[in-house]
C-alpha positions in Angstrom: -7.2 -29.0 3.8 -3.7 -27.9 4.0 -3.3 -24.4 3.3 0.3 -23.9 1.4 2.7 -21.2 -0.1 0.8 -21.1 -2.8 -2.6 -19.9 -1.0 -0.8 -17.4 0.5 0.7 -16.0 -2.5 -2.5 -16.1 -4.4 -4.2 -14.1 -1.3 -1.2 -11.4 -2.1 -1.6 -11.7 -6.1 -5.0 -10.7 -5.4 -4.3 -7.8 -2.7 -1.7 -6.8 -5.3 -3.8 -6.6 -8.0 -6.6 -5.2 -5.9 -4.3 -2.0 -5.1 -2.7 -1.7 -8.8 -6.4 -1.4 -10.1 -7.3 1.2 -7.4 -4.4 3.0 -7.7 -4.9 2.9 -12.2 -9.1 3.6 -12.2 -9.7 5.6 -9.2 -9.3 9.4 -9.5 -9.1 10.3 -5.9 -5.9 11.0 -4.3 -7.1 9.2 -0.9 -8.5 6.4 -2.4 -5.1 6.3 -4.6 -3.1 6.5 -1.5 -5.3 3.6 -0.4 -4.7 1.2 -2.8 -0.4 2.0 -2.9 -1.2 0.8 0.9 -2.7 -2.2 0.3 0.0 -2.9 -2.1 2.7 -2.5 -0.1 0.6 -5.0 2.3 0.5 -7.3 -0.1 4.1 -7.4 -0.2 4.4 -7.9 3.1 2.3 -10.6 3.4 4.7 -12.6 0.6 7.5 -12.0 2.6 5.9 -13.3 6.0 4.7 -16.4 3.6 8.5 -16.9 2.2 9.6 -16.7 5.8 7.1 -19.1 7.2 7.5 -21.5 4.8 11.7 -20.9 4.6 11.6 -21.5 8.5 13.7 -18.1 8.8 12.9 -15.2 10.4 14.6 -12.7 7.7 11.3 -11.6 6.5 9.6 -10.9 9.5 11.9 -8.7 10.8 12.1 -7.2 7.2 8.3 -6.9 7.3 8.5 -5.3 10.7 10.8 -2.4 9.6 8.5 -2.1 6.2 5.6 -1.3 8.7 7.4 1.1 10.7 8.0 3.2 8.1 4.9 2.6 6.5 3.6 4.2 9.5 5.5 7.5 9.1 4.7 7.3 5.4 1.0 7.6 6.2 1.7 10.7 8.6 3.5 12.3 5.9 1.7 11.6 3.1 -1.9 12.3 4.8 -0.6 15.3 5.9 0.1 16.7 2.5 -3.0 15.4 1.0 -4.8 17.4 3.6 -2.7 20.3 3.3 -3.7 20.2 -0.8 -7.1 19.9 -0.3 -7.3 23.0 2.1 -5.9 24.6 -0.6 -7.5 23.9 -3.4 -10.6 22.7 -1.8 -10.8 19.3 -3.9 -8.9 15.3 -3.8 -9.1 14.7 -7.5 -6.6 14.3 -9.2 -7.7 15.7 -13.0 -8.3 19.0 -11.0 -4.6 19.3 -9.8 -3.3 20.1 -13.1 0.2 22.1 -11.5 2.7 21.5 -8.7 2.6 24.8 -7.7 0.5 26.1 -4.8 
């Protein structure tokens, strides 16, 4: 069996779906923060498959930078989530009616 563009793109559909339906029935901010993650993997994934496939490395390296900042967007936004829940003492999101702390 040949595995094709198409595989690859089905494997993100589903990872992107995966994370839209976490992000739109889940209440928790963590778990919400989760599932923008795997989105944003499943991105990445169809630009590595476009780039294999294209013989180019112009994803790749695109994917690379995604991931580095990906990185500081975790310490950042993991950070504040924890910095929330000290505060209010709770990582749903109905409870967090205001911006202000």
């Amino acid at each position: 069996m040949h595995v094709g563009l198409e595989h690859f793109l089905t494997v993100s559909f589903l990872l992107f779906a995966l994370g839209l339906l976490g992000v739109i029935i889940r209440r928790n901010l963590i778990v919400m923060y989760m599932s923008l993650e795997l989105m944003l993997n499943a991105a990445n994934l169809a630009l590595v498959s476009f780039s294999r496939f294209n013989d180019k490395l112009d994803g790749q390296v695109l994917v690379f930078f995604i991931i580095t900042v990906a990185a500081a967007e975790v310490a950042v936004g993991l950070a504040l989530i924890v910095a929330l829940y000290r505060k209010r003492q709770t990582a749903h999101v109905e409870d967090l009616n205001s911006m202000k702390l």
